[in-house]
N, C-alpha and C positions, 0 to 999 in steps of 0.2 A: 333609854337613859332617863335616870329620875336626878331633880332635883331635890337636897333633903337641906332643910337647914334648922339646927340647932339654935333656938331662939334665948334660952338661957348663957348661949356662951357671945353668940351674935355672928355666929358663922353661917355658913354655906358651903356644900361641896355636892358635887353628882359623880357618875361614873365616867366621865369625860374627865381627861387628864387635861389642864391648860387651861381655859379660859373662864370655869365657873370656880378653879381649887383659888379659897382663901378670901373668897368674897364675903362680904361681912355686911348684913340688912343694914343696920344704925348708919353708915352713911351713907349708904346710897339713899335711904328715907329723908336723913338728913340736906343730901345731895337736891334731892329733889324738891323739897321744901322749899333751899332756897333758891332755886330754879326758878321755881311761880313765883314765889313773895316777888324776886328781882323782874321779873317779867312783867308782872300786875304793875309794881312802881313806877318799872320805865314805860312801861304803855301808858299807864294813867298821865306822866307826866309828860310820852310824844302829843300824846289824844288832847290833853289841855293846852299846849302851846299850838297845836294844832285847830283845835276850834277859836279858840281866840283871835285866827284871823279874821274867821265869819264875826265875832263879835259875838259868839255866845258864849255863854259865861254858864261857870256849874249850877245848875241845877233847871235852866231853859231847857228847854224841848230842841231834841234834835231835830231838825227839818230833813224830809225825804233824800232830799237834795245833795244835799249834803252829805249824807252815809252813803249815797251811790259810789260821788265826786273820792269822799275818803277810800272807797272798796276799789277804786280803780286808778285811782292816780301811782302810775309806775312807780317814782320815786318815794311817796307816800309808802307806797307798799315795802318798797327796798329799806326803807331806814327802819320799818317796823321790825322787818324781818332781821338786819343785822342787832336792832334791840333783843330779841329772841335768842339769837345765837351766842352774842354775850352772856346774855341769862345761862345758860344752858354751860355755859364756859364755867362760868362762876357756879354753880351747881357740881360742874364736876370736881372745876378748884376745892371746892369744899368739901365733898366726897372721899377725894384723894388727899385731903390733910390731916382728913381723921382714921382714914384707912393708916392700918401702919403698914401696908404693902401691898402688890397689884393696884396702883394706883391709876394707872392707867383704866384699867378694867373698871374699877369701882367707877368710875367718867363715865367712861361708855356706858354702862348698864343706867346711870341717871338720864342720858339720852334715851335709852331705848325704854326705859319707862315714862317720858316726856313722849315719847313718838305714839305709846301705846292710849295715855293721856287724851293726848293728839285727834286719835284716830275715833276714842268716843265721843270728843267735843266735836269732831266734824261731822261724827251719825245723827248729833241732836241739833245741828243748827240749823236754821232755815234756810232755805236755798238761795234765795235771796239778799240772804244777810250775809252769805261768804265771799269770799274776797277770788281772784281769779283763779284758776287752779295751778297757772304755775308756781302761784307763791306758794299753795297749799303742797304740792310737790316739794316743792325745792325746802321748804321750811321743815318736811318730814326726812328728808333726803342729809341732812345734813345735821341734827339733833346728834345724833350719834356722834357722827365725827367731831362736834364741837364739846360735847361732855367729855371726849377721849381728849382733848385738848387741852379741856383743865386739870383732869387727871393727871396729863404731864408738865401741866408745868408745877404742879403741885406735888411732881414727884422731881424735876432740876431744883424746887426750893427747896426738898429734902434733903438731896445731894450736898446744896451751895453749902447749908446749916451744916452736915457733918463734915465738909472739908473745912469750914470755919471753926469748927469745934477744934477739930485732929489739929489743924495750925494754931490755935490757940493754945490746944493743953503742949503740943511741940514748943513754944516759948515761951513756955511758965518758966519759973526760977527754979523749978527740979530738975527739969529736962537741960540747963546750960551748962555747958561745959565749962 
């Protein structure tokens, strides 16, 4: 099975019927852009309210200590992770509002290029430097489902808009009786 895609029109299609017909690069590129941008932000911004308890401040040196204390604190880790999965939401939310259809699809696939993402940033990091592996699991494990996530809600906000549309032009002054 190949996948081909036509970069001048901005599609996508292979010999599988269903899950790749009608994908279109530009947003899932899009998708995934703001995927990180929104992940960088919210990290930076857990990672500073978070040192701040130590009383370091940007541009101090991080103590050993501390990035262990950061790489292993459960709950530390849990809020990182659900910052991630919003990202990843919103990534797909964005994906799926510029797609003008398979929206769900165009989600998922900003996941599974996040997960691919994913899998290079974990071949280069230090062993050391990683964080447990169930988070490292669980945060790959779920990319996907959570870009399909924005997908659909960015495909009910499609929905809501054309039933508000059809109810609006139904009570214009043409349409009353």
């Amino acid at each position: 099975t190949r996948l081909r895609c036509d970069w001048s029109s901005d599609v996508c299609s292979s010999d599988l019927s269903g899950f790749f017909t009608g994908l279109r690069a530009l947003p899932i590129v899009v998708g995934v852009f703001v995927d990180n941008l929104a992940t960088m932000l919210g990290g930076l911004l857990f990672l500073s309210a978070q040192l701040e308890r130590y009383g370091i401040r940007p541009g101090d040196e991080l103590p050993e200590e501390v990035l262990r204390e950061l790489h292993s604190d459960p709950t530390l880790l849990a809020a990182s992770l659900v910052i991630g999965i919003l990202a990843t939401s919103l990534g797909g939310y964005a994906a799926g509002r510029m797609a003008h259809g398979h929206r769900r699809q165009h989600g998922a696939f900003v996941g599974l290029v996040g997960v691919l993402l994913g899998l290079l940033a974990y071949g280069s990091a230090v062993a050391g430097e990683r964080p447990p592996l169930w988070y490292d699991l669980l945060g790959f494990l779920l990319m996907i489902p959570a870009g399909a996530l924005g997908g659909a809600l960015a495909e009910l906000r499609s929905a809501r808009t054309r039933s508000e549309e059809h109810t609006s032009e139904l009570q214009s002054h043409l349409h009353l009786v």
